[in-house]
C-alpha positions in Angstrom: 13.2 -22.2 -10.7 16.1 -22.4 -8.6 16.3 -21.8 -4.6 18.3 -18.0 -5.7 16.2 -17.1 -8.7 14.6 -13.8 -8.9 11.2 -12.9 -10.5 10.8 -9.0 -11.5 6.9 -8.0 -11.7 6.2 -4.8 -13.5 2.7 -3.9 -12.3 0.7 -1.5 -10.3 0.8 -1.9 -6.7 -2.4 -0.3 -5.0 -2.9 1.7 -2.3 -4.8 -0.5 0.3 -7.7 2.7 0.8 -8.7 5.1 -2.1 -6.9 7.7 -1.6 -4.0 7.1 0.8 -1.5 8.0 -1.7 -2.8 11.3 -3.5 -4.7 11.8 -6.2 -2.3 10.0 -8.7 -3.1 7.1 -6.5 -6.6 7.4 -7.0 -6.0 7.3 -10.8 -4.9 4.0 -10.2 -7.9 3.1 -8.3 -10.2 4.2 -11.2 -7.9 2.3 -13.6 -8.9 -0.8 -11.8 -12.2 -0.3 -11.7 -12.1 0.3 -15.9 -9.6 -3.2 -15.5 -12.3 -4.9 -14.0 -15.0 -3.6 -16.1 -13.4 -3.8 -19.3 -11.2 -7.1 -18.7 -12.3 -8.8 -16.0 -9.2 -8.4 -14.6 -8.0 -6.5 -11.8 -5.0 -4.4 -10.2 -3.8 -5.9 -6.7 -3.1 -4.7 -3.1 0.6 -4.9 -1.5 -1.7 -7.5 0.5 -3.2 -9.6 -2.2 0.5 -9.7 -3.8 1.2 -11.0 -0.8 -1.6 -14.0 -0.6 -1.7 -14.2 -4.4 2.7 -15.2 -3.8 2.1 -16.9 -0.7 0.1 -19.5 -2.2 2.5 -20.4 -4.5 5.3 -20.5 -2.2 6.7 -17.3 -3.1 6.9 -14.0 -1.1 7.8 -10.3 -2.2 11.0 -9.2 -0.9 11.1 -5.5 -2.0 8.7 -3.5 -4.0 10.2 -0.3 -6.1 7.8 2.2 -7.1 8.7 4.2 -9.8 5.9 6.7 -10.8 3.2 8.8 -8.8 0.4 6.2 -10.4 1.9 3.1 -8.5 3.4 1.6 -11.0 5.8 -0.6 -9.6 8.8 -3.3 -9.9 7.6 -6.2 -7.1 11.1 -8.6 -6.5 10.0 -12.3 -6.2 11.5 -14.9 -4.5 11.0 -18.2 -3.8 10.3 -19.3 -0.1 
């Protein structure tokens, strides 16, 4: 990966209290919970993005939200 590469992320971004956003948001929250439940996998945080990146020398540079649910395009880049 190169100093000016991009990464694109197509995920849900969650609100960081159930809630915050509406109750489209709070679909979202339920969805992790089944995520967890069902895959043991979950739904992030803007936050835990944010660690999650960190640690791998990365950060988030924008993230573009494109339904009521929280799905979201997170741009990547490389620190």
């Amino acid at each position: 990966m190169g100093s000016n590469s991009t990464i694109l992320i197509d995920d849900i971004v969650l609100p960081e209290k159930v809630g915050e956003g509406g109750s489209s948001e709070e679909f979202a929250t339920i969805l992790d919970i089944a995520t967890m439940a069902t895959l043991a996998a979950k739904e992030r945080t803007r936050n835990e993005w944010d660690t999650l990146l960190d640690a791998v020398g990365m950060y988030v540079q924008e993230v573009r939200k494109y339904d009521n649910v929280g799905n979201s395009i997170l741009i990547v880049k490389k620190k």
